[in-house]
matplotlib code that plots the C-alpha trace (Angstrom):
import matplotlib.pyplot as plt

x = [-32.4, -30.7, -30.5, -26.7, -27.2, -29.4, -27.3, -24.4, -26.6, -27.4, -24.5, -23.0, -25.5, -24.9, -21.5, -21.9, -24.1, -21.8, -18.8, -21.3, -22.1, -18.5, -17.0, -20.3, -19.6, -15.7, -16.3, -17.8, -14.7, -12.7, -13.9, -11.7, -13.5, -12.7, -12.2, -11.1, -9.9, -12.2, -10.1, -11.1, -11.8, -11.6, -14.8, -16.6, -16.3, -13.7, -11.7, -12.8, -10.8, -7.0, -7.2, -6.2, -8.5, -7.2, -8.7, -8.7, -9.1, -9.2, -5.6, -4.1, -1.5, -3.9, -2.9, -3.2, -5.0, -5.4, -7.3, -9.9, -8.1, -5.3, -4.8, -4.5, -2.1, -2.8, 0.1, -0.9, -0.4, 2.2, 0.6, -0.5, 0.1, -2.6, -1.7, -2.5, -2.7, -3.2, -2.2, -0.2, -1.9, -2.6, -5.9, -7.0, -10.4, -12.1, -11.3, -13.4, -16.9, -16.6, -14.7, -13.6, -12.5, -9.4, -6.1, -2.6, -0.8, 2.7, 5.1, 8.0, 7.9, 8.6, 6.0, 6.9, 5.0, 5.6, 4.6, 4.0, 6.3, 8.8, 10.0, 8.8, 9.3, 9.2, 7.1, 7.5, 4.5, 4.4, 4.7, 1.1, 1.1, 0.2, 1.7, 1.3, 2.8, 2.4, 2.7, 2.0, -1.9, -1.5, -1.7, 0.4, 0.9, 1.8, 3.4, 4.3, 3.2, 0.1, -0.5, -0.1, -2.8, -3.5, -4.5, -5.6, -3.9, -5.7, -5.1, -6.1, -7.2, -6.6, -6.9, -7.6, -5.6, -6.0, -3.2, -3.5, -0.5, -1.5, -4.3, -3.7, -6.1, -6.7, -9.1]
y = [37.5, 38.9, 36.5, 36.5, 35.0, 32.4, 31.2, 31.2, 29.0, 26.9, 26.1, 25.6, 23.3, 21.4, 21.3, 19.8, 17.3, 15.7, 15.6, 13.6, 11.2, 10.8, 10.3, 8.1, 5.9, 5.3, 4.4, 1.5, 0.1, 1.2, -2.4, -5.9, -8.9, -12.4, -15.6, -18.8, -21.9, -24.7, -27.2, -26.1, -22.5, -19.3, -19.3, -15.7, -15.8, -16.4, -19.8, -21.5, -21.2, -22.6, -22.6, -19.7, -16.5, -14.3, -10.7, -8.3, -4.8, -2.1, -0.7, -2.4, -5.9, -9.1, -10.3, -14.2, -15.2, -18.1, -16.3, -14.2, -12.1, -11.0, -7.8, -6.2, -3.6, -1.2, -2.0, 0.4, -0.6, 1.1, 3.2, 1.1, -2.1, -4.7, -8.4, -12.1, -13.6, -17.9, -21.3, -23.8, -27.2, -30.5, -32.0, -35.0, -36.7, -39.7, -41.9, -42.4, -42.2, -38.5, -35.0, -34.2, -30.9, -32.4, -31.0, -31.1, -27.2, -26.5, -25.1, -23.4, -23.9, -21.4, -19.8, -18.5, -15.1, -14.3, -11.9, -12.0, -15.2, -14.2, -14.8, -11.9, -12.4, -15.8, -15.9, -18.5, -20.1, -19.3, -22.7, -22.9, -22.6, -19.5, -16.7, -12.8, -10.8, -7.2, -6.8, -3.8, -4.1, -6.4, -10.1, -12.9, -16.6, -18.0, -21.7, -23.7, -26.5, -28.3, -26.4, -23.1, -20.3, -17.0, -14.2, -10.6, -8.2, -4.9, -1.7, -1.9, -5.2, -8.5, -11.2, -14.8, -17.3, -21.5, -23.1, -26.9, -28.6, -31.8, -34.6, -37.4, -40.2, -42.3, -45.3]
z = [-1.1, -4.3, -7.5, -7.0, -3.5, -4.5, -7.3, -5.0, -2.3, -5.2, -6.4, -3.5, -2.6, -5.3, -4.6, -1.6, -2.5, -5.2, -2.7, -0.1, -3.2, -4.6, -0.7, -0.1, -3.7, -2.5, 1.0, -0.5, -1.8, 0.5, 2.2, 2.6, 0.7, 2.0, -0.3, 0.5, -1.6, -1.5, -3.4, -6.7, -6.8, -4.6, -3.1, -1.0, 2.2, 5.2, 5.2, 8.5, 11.5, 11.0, 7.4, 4.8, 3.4, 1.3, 2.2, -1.0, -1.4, -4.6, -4.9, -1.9, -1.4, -1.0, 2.8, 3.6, 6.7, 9.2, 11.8, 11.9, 14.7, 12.1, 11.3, 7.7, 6.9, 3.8, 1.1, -1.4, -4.8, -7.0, -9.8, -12.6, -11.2, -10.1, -8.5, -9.4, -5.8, -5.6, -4.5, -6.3, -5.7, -6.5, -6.6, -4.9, -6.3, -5.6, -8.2, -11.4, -9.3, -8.0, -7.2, -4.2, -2.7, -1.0, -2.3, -1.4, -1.3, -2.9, -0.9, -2.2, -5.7, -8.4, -10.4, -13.7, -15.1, -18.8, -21.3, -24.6, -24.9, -22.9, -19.4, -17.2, -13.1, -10.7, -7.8, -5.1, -3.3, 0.8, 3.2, 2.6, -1.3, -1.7, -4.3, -4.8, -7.9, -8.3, -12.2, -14.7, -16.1, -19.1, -20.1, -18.0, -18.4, -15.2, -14.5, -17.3, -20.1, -20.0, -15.8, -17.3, -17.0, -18.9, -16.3, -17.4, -14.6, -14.5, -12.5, -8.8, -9.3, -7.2, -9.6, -7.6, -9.7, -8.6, -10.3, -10.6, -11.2, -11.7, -10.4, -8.2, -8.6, -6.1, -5.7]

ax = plt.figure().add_subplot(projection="3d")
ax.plot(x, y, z, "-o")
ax.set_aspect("equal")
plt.show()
């Protein structure tokens, strides 16, 4: 073989070898996680059967689930935007001896997202508490006073957001 044929061989052996990696690298995200709430925090994993997981997925719509059986559609996220998906809730403990994981969800209630003081969207929880905003990468406050959290949004990103809204103490 001439020198010209093996170059050519070479580099398109190389070629082909960093396609196989790059196409290997973003099958690998191309993959629904699955988190469920556990009362205090989103937890890994799939809810148990009847209860809510939310599946997430790079640059696609977080979809809310009560069954394992449900199927997923691909909502593609608009360009630059990523999502701050959670429940409203209140928590439930034990009293003064203990925590417990019980909550109570909040359904229908309004959930205010601002920016940089100033009012930016309102979300509204599902029948099961639950919220999605897709928002332009930045920084977000959602809710208000003392049950207010600050959530970094970035591109392509579901962001898992538990917000409290107050603790009912029971003996």
């Amino acid at each position: 073989m001439t020198k010209t044929t093996l170059t050519l061989l070479a580099l398109l052996l190389s070629v082909t070898a960093a396609a196989s990696a790059f196409a290997f690298g973003t099958r690998m995200t191309d993959t629904w996680s699955y988190y469920h709430f556990d009362g205090n925090a989103f937890t890994p994993g799939p809810a148990d059967e009847g209860s809510v997981s939310v599946a997430v997925r790079k640059n696609v719509r977080p979809a809310f689930l009560t069954s394992s059986q449900s199927s997923l559609e691909l909502n593609t996220l608009p360009d630059g935007t990523g999502v701050i998906a959670g429940i409203c809730y209140l928590q439930s403990s034990g009293g003064k001896l203990g925590n417990s994981s019980s909550f109570r969800a909040y359904s229908r209630v309004p959930i205010l997202i601002s920016s940089g003081g100033k009012h930016f969207v309102t979300a509204e929880t599902d029948d099961r508490g639950y919220f999605v905003a897709v928002l332009p990468a930045g920084i977000y406050s959602i809710g208000s006073g003392p049950f207010a959290a600050e959530v970094v949004v970035q591109r392509g990103i579901t962001k898992l957001v538990p917000l409290r809204v107050g603790k009912r103490m029971v003996d």
